[in-house]
C-alpha positions in Angstrom: -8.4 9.7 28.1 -5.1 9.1 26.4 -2.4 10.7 27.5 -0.4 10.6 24.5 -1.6 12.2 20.4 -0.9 11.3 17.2 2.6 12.7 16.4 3.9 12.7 20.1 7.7 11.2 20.3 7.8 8.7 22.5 10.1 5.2 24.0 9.4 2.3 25.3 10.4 1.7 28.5 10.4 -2.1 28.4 13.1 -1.6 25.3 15.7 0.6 27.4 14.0 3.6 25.6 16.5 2.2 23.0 14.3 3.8 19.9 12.5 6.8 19.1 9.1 6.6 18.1 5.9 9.3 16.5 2.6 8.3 17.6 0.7 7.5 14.5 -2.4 5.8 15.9 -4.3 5.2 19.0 -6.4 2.5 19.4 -9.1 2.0 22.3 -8.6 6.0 23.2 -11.6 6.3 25.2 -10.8 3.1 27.4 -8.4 2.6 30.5 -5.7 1.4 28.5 -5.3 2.7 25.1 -3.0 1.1 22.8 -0.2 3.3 21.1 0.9 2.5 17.3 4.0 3.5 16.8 6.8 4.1 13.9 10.2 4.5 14.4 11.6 7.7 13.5 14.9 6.4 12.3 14.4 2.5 11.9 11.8 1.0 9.5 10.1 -0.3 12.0 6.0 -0.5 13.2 5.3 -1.3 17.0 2.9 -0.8 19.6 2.4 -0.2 23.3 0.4 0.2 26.2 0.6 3.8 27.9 2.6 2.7 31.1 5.4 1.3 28.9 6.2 4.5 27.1 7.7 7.9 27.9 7.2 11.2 25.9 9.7 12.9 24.7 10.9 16.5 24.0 10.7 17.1 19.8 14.1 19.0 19.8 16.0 16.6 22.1 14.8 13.2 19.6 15.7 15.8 16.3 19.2 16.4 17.7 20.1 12.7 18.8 18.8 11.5 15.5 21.3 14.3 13.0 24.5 13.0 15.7 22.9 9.7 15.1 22.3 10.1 10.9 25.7 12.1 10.8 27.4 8.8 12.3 25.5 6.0 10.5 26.4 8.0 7.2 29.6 8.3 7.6 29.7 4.8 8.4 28.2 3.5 5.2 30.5 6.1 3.2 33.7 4.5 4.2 32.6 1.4 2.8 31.5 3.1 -0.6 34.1 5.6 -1.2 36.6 3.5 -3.5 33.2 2.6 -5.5 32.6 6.0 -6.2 35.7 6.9 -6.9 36.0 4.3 -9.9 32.2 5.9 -11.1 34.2 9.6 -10.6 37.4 9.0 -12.6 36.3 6.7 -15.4 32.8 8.3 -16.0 31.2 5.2 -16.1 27.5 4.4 -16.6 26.0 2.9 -13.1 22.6 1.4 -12.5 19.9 3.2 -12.4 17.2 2.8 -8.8 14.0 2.7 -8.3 13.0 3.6 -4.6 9.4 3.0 -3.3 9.0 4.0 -0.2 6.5 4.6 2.9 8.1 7.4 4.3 8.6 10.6 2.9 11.3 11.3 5.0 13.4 8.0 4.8 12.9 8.3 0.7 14.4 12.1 0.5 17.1 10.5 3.2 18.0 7.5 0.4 17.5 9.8 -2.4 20.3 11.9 -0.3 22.5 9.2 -0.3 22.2 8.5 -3.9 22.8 11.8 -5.2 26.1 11.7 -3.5 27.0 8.7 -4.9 26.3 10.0 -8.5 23.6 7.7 -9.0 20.5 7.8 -11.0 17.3 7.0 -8.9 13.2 7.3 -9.2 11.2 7.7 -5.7 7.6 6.3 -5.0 6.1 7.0 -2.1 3.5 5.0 -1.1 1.8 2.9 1.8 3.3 -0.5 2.1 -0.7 -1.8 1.4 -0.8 0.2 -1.8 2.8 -0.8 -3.3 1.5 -3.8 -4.8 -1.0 -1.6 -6.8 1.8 0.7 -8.1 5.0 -1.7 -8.7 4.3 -2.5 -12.4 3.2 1.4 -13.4 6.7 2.4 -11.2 9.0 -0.3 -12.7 7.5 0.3 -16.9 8.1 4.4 -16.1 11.5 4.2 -14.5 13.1 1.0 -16.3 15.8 0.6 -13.8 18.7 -1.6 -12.7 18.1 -2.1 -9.5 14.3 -1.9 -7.7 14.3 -0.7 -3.9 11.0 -1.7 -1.9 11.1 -0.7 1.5 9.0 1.4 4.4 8.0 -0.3 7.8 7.5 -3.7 9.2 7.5 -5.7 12.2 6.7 -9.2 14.2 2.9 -8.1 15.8 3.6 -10.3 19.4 7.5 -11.5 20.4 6.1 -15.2 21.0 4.1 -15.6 18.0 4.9 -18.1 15.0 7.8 -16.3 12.9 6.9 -18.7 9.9 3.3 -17.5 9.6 3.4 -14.3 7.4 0.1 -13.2 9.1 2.4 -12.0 11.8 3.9 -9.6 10.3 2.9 -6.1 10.0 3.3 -5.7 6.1 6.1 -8.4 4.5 3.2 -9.8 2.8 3.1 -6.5 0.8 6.7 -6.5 0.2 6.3 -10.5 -1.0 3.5 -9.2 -3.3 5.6 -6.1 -4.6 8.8 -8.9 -5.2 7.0 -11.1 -7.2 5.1 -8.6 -9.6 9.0 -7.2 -10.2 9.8 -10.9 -11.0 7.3 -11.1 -13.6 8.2 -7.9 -14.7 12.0 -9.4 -15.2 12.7 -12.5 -14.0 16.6 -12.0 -14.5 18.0 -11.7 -11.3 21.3 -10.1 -13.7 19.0 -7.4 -15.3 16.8 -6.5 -12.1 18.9 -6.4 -8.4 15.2 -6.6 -6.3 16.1 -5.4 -2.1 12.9 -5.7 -0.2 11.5 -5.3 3.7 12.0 -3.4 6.4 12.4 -4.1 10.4 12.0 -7.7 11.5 10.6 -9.2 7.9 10.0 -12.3 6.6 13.3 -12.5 5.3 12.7 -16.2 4.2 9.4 -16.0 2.3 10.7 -12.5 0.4 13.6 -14.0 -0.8 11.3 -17.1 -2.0 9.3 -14.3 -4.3 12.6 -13.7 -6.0 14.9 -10.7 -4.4 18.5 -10.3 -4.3 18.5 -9.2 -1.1 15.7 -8.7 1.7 15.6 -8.1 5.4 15.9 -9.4 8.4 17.5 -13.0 8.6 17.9 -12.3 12.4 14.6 -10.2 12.5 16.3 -7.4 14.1 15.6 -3.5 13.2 17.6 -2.3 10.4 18.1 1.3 9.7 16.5 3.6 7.7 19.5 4.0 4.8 20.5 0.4 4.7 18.1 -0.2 1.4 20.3 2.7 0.1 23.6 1.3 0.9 22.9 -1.6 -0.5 21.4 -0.5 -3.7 24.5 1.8 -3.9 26.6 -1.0 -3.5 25.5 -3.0 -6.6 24.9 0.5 -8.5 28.8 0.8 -8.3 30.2 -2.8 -8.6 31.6 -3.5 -11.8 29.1 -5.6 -14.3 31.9 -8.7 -14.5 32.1 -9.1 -10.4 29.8 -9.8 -7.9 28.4 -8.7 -4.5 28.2 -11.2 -1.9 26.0 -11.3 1.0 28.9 -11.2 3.4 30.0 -7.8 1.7 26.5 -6.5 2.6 27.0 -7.2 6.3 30.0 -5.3 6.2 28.8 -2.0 5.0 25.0 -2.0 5.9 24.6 -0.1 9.4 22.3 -3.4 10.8 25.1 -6.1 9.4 24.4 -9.5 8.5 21.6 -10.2 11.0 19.6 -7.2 9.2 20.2 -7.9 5.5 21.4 -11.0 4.0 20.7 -12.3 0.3 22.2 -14.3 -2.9 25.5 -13.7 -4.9 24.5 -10.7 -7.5 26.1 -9.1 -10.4 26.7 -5.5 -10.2 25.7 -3.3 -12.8 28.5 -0.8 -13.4 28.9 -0.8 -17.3 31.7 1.6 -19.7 
């Protein structure tokens, strides 16, 4: 009998209980050693564990570290995005407009958050990372936008495996398929900024489809409002400069070794 449910919070022991994680499947349940899928409750990433590696955790105690822990990353990001939105405050200039498709309800309001803040015009999807491919082209003719945000949850499936193989990762190959639908779409990387992945992705082979920007050149966890910032970030850049991949790792919460990506024009027009 398992001795943790669908929805239980859990950490992983052999991690330094360094993440928070909701139970969302269990596999084997009726065998000695049932085996735990998990999703991160504030990184975009999937996981999974055997029951002696994890420890439950008390709902209230994980909801309050995770507002300290939003409050903080927030703020974060905002000091590196204030002088932007000042410019789009005072000159009441037209910014790019987002598309957000997203696997998590919860992550997609937290972006959608961030972009009202901003000032910013933006479109949310919600949708399994396995069905985005089979709504991209429907989402991008509806919402016409700037800049096209395709995120939710990812991960390497075994630490030793063959990071070049795409079949070992939990969904890239959706966000590869969802990058180059977009590029036939528009294949102007000036008319459409593409971000795409989640934890630990394919970083290489998404940016290969055609994004701007993608996750995770050191396969690390990145956070759940990094797509945001950096959507927000080309949203609010002036049309005749540029954002650089070494600006991205300054203001995204997971830095450099979480988001990296090519030179882009932003899209911040009179």
């Amino acid at each position: 009998m398992s001795k943790f449910n669908k929805g239980s919070i859990v950490v992983r022991k052999s991690h330094g209980q360094d993440i928070y994680f909701t139970v969302i499947d269990v596999l084997n349940k009726d065998s000695a050693t049932p085996l735990y899928v998990l999703r991160g409750m504030f990184y975009r990433i999937i996981a999974d564990a055997y029951e002696d590696d994890l420890i439950k955790k008390d709902y209230r105690n994980a909801i309050t570290d995770l507002r300290t822990h939003f409050v903080r990353a927030k703020n974060n990001a905002s000091r590196g995005l204030n002088f932007n939105r000042l410019l789009l405050q005072k000159a009441k200039r037209s910014s790019g407009r987002i598309l957000h498709i997203d696997s998590s309800e919860r992550f997609l309001e937290m972006c959608r958050n961030l972009y009202r803040e901003a000032g910013l015009r933006s479109t949310g999807y919600l949708a399994n990372e396995s069905e985005q491919p089979n709504i991209i082209r429907r989402a991008l003719l509806q919402s016409r936008p700037d800049i096209l945000v395709v995120t939710g949850h990812d991960g390497i499936k075994k630490s030793n495996s063959d990071l070049n193989s795409i079949e070992n990762y939990r969904n890239s190959k959706y966000f590869i398929e969802c990058v180059k639908e977009a590029r036939r779409y528009e294949p102007d990387y000036d008319k459409l900024c593409i971000f795409a992945g989640a934890c630990q992705s394919h970083f290489e082979a998404i940016m290969a489809a055609g994004a701007n920007f993608a996750s995770s050149p050191g396969r690390i966890n990145i956070n759940a409002l990094d797509p945001a910032i950096v959507s927000e970030k080309v949203a609010l850049t002036d049309r005749n400069n540029f954002v650089t991949p070494e600006e991205i790792g300054q203001i995204t919460i997971s830095g450099k070794e979480g988001i990296g990506g090519i030179k882009t024009r932003g899209h911040l027009t009179n």
